[in-house]
C-alpha positions as CSV (number, residue, x, y, z in Angstrom):
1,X,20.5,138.2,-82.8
2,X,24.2,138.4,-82.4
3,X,25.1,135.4,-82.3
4,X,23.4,134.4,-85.6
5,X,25.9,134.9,-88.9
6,X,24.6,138.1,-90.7
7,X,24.9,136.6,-94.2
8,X,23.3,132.7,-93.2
9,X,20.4,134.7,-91.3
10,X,19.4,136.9,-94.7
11,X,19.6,134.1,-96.7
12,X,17.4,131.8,-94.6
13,X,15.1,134.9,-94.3
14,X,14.8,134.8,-97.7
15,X,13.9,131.3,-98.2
16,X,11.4,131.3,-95.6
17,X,10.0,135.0,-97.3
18,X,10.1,134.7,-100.9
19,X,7.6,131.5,-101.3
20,X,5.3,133.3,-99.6
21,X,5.5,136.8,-101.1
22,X,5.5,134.5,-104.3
23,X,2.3,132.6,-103.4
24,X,0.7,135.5,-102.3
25,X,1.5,136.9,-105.9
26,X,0.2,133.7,-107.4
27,X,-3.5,133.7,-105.2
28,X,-4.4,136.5,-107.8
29,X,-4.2,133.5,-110.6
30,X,-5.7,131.2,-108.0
31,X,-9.1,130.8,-110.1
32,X,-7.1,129.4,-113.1
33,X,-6.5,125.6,-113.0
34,X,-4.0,124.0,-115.2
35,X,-5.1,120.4,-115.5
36,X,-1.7,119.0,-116.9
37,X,-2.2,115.0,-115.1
38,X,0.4,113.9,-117.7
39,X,2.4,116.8,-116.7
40,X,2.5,115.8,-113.2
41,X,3.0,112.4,-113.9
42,X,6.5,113.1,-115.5
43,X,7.3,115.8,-113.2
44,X,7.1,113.9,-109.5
45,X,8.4,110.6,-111.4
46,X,11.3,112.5,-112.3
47,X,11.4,114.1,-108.8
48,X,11.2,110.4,-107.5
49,X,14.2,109.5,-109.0
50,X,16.2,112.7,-108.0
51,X,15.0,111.9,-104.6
52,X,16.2,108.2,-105.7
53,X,19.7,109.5,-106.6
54,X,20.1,111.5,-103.4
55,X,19.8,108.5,-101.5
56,X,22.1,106.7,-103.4
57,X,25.1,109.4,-103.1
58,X,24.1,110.1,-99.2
59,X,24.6,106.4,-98.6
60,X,27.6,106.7,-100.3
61,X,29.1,109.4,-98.2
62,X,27.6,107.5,-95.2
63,X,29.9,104.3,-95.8
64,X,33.0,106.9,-96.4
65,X,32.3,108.9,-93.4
66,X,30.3,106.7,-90.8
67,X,28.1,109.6,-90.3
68,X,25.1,108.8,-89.0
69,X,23.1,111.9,-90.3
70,X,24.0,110.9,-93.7
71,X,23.2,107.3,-93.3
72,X,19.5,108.9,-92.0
73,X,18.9,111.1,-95.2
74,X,19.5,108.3,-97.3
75,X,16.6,105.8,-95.4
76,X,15.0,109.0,-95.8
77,X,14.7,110.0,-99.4
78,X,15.2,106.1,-100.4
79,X,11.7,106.1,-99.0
80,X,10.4,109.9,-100.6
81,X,11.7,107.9,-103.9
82,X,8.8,105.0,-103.4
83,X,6.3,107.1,-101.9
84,X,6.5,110.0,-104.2
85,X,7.0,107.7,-107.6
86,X,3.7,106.3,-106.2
87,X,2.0,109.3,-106.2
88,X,2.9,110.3,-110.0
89,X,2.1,107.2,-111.1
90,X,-1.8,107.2,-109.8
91,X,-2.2,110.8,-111.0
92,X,-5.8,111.3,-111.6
93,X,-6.2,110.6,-115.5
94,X,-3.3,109.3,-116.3
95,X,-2.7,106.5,-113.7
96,X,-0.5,103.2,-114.3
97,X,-3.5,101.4,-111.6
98,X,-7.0,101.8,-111.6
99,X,-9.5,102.5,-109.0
100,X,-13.1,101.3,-108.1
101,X,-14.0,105.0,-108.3
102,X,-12.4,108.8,-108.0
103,X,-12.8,109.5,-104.5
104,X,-10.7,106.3,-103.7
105,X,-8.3,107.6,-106.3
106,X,-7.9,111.2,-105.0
107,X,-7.5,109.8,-101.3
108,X,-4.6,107.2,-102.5
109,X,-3.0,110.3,-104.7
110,X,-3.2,112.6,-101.8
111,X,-2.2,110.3,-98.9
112,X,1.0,109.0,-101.0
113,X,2.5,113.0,-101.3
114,X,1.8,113.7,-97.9
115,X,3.1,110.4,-96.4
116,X,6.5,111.5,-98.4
117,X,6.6,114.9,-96.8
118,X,6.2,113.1,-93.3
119,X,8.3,109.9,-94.0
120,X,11.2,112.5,-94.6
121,X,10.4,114.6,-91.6
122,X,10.6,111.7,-89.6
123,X,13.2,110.2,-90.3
124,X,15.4,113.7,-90.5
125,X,13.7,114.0,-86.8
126,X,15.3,110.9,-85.4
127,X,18.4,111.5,-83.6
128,X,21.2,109.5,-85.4
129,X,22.4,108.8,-81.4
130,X,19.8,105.9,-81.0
131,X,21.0,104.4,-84.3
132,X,23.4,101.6,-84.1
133,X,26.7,102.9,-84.9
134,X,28.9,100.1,-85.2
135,X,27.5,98.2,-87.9
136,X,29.3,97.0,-90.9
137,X,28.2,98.9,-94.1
138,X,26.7,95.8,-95.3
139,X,24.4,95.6,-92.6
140,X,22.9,99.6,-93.9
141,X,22.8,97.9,-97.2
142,X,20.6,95.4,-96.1
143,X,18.4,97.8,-93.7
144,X,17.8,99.7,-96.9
145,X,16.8,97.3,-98.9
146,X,14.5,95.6,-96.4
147,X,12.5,98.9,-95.5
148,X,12.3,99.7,-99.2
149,X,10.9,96.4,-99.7
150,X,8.3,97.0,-97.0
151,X,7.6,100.1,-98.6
152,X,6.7,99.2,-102.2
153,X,4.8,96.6,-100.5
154,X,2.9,99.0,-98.2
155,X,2.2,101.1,-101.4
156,X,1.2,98.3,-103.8
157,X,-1.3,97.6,-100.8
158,X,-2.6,100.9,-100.7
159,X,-3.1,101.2,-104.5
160,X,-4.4,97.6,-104.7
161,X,-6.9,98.0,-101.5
162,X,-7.6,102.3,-101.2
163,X,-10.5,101.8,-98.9
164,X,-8.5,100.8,-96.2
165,X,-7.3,104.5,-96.0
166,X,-9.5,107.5,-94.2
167,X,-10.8,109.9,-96.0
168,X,-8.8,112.9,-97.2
169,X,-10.8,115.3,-99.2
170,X,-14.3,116.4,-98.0
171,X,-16.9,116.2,-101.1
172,X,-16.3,120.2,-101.3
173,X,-12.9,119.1,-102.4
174,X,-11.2,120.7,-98.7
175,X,-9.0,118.7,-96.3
176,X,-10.7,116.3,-93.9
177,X,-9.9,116.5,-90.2
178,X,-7.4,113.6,-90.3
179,X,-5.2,115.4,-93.6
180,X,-4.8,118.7,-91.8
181,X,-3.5,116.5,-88.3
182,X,-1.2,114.4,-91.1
183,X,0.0,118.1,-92.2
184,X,0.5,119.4,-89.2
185,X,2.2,116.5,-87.5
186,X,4.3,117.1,-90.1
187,X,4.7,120.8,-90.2
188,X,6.1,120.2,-86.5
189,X,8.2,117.4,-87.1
190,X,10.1,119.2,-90.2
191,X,10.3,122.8,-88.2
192,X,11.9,121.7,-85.6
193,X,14.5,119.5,-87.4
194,X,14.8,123.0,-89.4
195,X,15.9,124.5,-86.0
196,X,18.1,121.9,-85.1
197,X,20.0,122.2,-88.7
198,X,20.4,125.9,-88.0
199,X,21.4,125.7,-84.2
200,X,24.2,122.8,-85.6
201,X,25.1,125.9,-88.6
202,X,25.7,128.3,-86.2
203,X,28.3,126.0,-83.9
204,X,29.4,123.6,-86.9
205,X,29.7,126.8,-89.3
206,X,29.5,124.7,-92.9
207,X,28.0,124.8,-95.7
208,X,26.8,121.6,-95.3
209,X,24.3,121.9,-92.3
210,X,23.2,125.5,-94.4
211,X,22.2,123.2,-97.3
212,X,20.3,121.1,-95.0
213,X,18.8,123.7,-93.1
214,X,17.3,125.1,-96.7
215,X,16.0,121.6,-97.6
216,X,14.7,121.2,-94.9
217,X,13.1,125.2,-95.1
218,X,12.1,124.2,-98.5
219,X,9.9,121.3,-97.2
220,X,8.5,123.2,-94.7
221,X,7.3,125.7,-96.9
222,X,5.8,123.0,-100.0
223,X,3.7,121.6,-97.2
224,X,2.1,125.1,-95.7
225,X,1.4,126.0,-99.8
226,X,-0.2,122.5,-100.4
227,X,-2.4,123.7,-97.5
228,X,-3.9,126.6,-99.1
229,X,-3.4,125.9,-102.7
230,X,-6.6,124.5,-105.2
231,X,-5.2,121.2,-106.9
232,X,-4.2,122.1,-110.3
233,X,-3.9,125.5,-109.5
234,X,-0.3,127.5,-110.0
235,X,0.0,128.1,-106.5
236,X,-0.3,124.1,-106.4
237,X,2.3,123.4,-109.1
238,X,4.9,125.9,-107.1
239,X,4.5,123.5,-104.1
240,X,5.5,120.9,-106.2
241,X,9.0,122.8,-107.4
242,X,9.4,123.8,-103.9
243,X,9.6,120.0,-103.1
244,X,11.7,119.7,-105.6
245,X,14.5,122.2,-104.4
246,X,14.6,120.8,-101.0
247,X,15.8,117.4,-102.8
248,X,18.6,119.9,-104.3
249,X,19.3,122.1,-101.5
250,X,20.4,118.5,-99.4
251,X,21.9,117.5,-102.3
252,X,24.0,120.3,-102.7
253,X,24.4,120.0,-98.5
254,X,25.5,116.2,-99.2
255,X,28.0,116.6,-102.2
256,X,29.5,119.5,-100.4
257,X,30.1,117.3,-97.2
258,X,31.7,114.8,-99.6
259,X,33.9,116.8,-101.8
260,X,34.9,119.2,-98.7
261,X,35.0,116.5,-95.9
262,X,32.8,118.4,-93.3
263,X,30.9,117.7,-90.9
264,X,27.0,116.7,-91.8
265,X,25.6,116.1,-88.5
266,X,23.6,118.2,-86.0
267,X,24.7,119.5,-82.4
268,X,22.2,117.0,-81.0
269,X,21.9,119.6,-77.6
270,X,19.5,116.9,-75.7
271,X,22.4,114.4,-76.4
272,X,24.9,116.8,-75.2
273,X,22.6,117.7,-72.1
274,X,22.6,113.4,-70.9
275,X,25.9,112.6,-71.9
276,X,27.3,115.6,-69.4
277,X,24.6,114.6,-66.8
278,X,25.8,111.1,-67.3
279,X,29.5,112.2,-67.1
280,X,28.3,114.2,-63.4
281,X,26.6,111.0,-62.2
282,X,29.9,109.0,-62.9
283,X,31.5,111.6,-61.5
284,X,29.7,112.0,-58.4
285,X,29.7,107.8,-58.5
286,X,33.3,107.8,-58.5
287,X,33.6,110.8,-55.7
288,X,30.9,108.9,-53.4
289,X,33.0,105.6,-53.1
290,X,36.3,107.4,-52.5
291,X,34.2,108.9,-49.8
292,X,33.1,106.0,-48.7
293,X,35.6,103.0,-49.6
294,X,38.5,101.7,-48.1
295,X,41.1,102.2,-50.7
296,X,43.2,99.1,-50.2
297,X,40.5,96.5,-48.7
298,X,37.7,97.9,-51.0
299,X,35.8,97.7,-47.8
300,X,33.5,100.4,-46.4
301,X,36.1,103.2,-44.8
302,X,35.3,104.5,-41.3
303,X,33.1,107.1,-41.5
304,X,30.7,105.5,-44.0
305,X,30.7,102.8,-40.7
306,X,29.6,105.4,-37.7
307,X,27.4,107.0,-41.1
308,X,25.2,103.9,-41.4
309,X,25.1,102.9,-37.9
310,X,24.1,106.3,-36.6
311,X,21.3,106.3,-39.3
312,X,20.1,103.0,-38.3
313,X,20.2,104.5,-34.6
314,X,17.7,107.2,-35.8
315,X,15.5,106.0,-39.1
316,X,15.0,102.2,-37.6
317,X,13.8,100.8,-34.4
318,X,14.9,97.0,-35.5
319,X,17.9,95.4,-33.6
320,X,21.4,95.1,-34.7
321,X,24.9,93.6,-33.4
322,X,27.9,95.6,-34.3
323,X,31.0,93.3,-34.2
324,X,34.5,94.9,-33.3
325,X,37.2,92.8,-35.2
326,X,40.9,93.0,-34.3
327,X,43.9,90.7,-35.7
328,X,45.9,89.4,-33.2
329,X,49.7,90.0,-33.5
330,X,49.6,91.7,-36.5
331,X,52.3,94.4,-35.5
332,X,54.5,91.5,-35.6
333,X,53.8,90.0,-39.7
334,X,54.4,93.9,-40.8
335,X,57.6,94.1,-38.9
336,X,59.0,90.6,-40.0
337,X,57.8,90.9,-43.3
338,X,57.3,94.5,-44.4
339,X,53.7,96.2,-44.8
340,X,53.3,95.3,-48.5
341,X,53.3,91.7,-47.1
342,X,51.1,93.1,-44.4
343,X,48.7,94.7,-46.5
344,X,48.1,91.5,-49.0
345,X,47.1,90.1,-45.4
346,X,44.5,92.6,-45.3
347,X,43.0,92.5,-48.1
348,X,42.9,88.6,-47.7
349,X,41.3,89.2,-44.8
350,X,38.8,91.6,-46.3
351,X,37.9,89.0,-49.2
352,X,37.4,85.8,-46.3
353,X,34.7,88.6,-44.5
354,X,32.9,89.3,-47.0
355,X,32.6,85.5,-48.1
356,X,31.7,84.3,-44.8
357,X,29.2,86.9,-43.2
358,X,25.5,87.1,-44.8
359,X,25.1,89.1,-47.9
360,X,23.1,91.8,-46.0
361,X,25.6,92.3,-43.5
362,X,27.7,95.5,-44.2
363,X,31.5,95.3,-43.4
364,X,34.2,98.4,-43.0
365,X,37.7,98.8,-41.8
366,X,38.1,101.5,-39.6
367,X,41.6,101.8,-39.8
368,X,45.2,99.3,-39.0
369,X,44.1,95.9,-38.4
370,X,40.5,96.8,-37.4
371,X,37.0,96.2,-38.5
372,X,33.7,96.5,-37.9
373,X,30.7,94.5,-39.1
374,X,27.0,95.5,-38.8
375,X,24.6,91.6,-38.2
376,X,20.9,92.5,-38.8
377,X,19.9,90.0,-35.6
378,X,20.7,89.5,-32.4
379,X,20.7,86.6,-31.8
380,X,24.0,85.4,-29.9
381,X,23.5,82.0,-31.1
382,X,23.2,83.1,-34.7
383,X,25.9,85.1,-34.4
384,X,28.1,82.5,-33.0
385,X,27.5,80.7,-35.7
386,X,28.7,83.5,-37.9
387,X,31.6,83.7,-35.9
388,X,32.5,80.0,-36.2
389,X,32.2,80.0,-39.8
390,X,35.0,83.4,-40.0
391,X,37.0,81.6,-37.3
392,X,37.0,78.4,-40.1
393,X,37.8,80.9,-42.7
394,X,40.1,82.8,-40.9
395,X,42.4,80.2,-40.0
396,X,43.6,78.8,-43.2
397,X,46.7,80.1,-44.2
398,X,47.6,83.0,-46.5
399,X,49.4,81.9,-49.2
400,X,52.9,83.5,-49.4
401,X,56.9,82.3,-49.1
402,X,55.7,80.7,-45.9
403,X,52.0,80.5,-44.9
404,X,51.1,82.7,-42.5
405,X,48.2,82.1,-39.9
406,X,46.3,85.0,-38.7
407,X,43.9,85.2,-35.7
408,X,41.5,87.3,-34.5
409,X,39.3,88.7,-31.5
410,X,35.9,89.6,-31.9
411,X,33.6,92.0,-29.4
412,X,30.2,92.3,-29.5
413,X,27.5,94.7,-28.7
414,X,23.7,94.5,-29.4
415,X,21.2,97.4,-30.1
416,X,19.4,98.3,-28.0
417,X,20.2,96.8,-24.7
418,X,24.3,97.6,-24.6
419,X,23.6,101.1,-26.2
420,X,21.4,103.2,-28.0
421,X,23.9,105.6,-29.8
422,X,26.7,105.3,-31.7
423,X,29.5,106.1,-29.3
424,X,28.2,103.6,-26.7
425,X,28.1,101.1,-29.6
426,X,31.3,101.6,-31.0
427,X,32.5,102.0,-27.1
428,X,31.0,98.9,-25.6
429,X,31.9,96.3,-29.0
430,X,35.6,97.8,-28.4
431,X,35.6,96.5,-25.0
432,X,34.3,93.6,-25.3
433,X,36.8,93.1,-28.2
434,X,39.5,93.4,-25.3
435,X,38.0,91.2,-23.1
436,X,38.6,88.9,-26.1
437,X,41.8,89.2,-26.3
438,X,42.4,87.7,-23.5
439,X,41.2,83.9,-23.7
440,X,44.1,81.9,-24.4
441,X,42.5,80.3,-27.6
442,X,43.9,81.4,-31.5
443,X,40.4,83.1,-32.2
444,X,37.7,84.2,-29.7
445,X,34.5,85.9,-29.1
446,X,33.2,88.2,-26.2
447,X,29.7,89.7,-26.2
448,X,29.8,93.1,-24.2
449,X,27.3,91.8,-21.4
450,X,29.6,88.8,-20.8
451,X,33.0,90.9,-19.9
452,X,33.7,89.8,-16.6
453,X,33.2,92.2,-14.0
């Protein structure tokens, strides 16, 4: 409990304390119904349109600010606003619509407060991280006037065809199976955005994410009284206030944020959590191909070469050729024309390699003018073929102040049959490379078990 601030901690003690030790005072009155439908009707139609207004001003500070949060409140309670102005307006006896019968009534007037309470937990729920963020403010505007379209035409539906809905109230007058999942759903949903308004206090440390936290308290508790309260009765007609000050409470929360310039958003921890997992995998992306990348050629370096053939040596019984490639002369094009001219060679070099070998073939270099390059076959006259089509490749000139022709000797060794690890590999290509060297041709190609003895 240390790290919670004394003073934020007693007063959110309080809020979650005093409805009850109120409604527990109120259950003596419980037996005492105050049937006030025109009442009721007044009262959630003007909560509507505070709910209405909140919406407005949090969409406000949303286009000022760009916070996300904000711009989530106001789909929020620009929904509570149709949903809860539907409720007040079929209250049973004084309702703007009528109904085939009472029980269709009662489930339509029930369903339309609860689907409030759980349109606004919802959307509070949603982590502003999966909304699109850079959108133009007119867009918003348009996204909220489209989903309050949809949703004074999913509530004229509902009023217009009530059957379609389950049933809400047994004929005892309690809540049916379905009502209490709705409630509780929603009892979970608003809890833990509760939490995560409180966790963002306590790093954050405003006013604003206090205000929230309330609200959102204030919800929470309105939806646990509507569970035990008789309709009509007072404990019934507190819920409805307590509804009403978690409109307030965000308000406050939102105004605040304005005025002051704070922060109204929560520490989103999961989003924290994946975007430093994300930041280690691009870290450890980043480390892997320095480990295993040639820094000028872009090639694979050395020991990512012996790596992959040892582990072909050991996880795969399928044949391979492992060519040993060597420039001819290349001492000489660094010494007559420095090594920045030498290493554009190489990584022109690098480029025609990887344009003329198969895709599948993997390609390093393993240091000066050498490289090696791993053909899944071993076939010689499939790899001659390769060979040709580098040699082709090979030979054009690199463009500089004078073209310069580069040649190359190529040594071959097949797996198994001219060695079955890695140094016998590496060994027998190298000498066959050698062997290369010495036909009097511009580029050549010696397979180990053709050195001459």
């Amino acid at each position: 409990m240390k790290n919670i601030p004394k003073v934020p901690f007693i007063v959110l003690l309080s809020v979650l304390i005093s409805p009850i030790v109120i409604g527990i005072a109120l259950l003596a009155f419980e037996g005492t119904t105050y049937m006030l439908p025109k009442t009721h009707f007044y009262f959630v139609l003007a909560s509507a349109f505070v709910s209405f207004l909140l919406a407005v001003f949090a969409f406000k500070e949303h286009k000022k600010s760009d916070n996300m949060t904000t711009f989530m409140v106001a789909l929020g309670f620009m929904g509570v606003a149709i949903l809860y102005a539907f409720h007040g307006l079929i209250t049973p006896r004084y309702s703007l619509f009528t109904f085939t019968n009472a029980a269709q009534q009662i489930n339509a007037f029930v369903f339309f407060g609860d689907m409030s309470r759980l349109w606004i937990a919802v959307l509070l729920f949603v982590p502003a991280r999966i909304v699109i963020k850079n959108t133009d403010p007119l867009n918003k505007r348009y996204v909220m006037i489209l989903t309050g379209v949809l949703l004074l035409m999913f509530s004229l539906i509902i009023v217009h065809y009530p059957h379609i809905l389950p049933a809400v109230k047994a004929a005892d007058g309690s809540d049916t199976l379905f009502t209490i999942l709705f409630k509780v759903t929603t009892l979970i949903i608003i809890g833990i955005v509760s939490i995560r308004y409180y966790d963002s206090y306590k790093i954050k440390n405003n006013l604003s994410m206090l205000m929230l936290t309330i609200g959102t308290l204030f919800i929470f508790q309105a939806i646990v009284i509507f569970m035990i309260s008789t309709p009509w009765g007072l404990i019934w007609w507190f819920a409805h206030f307590l509804y009403l000050f978690s409109y307030i409470s965000i308000a406050i929360g939102i105004i605040y944020n304005y005025k002051k310039e704070d922060t109204i958003e929560y520490f989103d921890a999961m989003a924290q959590i994946q975007h430093y997992v994300d930041s280690l995998n691009h870290s450890n992306d980043q480390l892997r191909i320095l480990a295993t990348t040639d820094s000028l050629t872009g090639l694979y370096n050395r020991d990512y070469m012996l790596e992959h053939i040892d582990n072909r040596l050991l996880v795969t019984s399928l044949p391979f050729s492992v060519l040993f490639l060597d420039l001819n002369d290349f001492k000489t094009i660094n010494d007559q024309y420095g090594h920045h001219i030498g290493d554009g060679v190489l990584v022109t070099i690098s480029n025609r390699l990887t344009k003329a070998l198969p895709k599948e073939s993997v390609i390093g270099r393993i240091g000066g003018d050498e490289f090696i390059v791993i053909l899944d076959t071993i076939d010689k006259e499939a790899i001659k073929k390769y060979c040709d089509n580098l040699f082709e490749r090979l030979l054009q000139p690199i463009p500089n102040k004078q073209a310069l022709e580069v040649t190359v000797s190529i040594g071959i060794a097949l797996s198994p049959q001219d060695g079955q690890s890695i140094d016998d590999l590496i060994r027998h290509s190298d000498q066959a490379m050698y062997a290369a060297k010495q036909h009097e041709t511009t580029c050549s190609v010696t397979f180990y078990d053709e050195i001459p003895t």
